[in-house]
N, C-alpha and C positions, 0 to 999 in steps of 0.2 A: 646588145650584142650577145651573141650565141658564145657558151665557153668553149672552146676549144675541146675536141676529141684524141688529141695523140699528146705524149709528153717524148720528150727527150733527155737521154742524161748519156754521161759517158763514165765508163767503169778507168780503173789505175792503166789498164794495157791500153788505151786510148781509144776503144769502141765507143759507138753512136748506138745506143740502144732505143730503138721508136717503139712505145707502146701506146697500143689504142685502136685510131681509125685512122686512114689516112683517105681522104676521099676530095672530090671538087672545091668542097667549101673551107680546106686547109692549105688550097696549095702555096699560098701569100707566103705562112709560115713554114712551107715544107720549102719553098724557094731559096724563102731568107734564109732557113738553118743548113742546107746545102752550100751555097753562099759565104756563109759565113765558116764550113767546115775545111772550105779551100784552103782556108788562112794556116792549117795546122801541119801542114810537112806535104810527103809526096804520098802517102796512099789514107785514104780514107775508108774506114772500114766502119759497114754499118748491120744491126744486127736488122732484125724484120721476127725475130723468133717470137713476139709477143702485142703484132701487129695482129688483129685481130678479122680487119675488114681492108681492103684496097682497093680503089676502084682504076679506071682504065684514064683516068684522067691523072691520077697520083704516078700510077706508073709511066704513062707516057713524059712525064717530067723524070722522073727519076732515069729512065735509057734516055732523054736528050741530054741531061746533064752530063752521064757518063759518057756519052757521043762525042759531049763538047771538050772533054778537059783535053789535056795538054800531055803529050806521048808518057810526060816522066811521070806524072801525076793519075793514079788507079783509082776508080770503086772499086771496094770490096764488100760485096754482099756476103755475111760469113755465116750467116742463120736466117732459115724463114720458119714462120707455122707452117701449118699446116694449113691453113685455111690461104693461108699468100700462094703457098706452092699448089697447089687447087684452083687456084686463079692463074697460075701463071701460064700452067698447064692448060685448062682452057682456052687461054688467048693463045695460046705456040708464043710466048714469050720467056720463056726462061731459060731459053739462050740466048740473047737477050741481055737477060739483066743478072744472070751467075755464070 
């Protein structure tokens, strides 16, 4: 089994900070750690500032998720690189997903 290319941690203000790659072959655990970040109140707030690579498959998970939640309950994208806003830009998605 391949290791894994993205970590996640959360800082004391209760950010999701993803660094690494987020790409096809993570989306199992990018699902589950979305998934499981429901559990924590009503906004979720995720950094992206130290994501290094994303691909069209990582993102299209992350705008259905946000799609899906529930009026009272936010994403908050509160930081990207540079290299994500480069991508998002490309796709015409980043309004969208900030």
């Amino acid at each position: 089994m391949a290791a894994r290319k993205f970590n996640v941690t959360q800082d004391e203000r209760g950010i999701y900070h993803l660094q690494g790659e987020l790409s096809i072959h993570e989306l199992g655990v990018l699902k589950v750690f979305l998934e499981e970040s429901l559990k924590g109140g009503q906004e979720i707030a995720i950094s992206l500032a130290e994501v290094r690579f994303i691909d069209t498959a990582a993102l299209q998970l992350l705008i259905a998720f946000k799609r899906r939640l529930e009026p009272e309950v936010k994403l908050r994208i509160c930081a990207v690189s540079a290299e994500v806003e480069d991508i998002l830009s490309l796709c015409g998605l980043k309004t969208a997903l900030l």
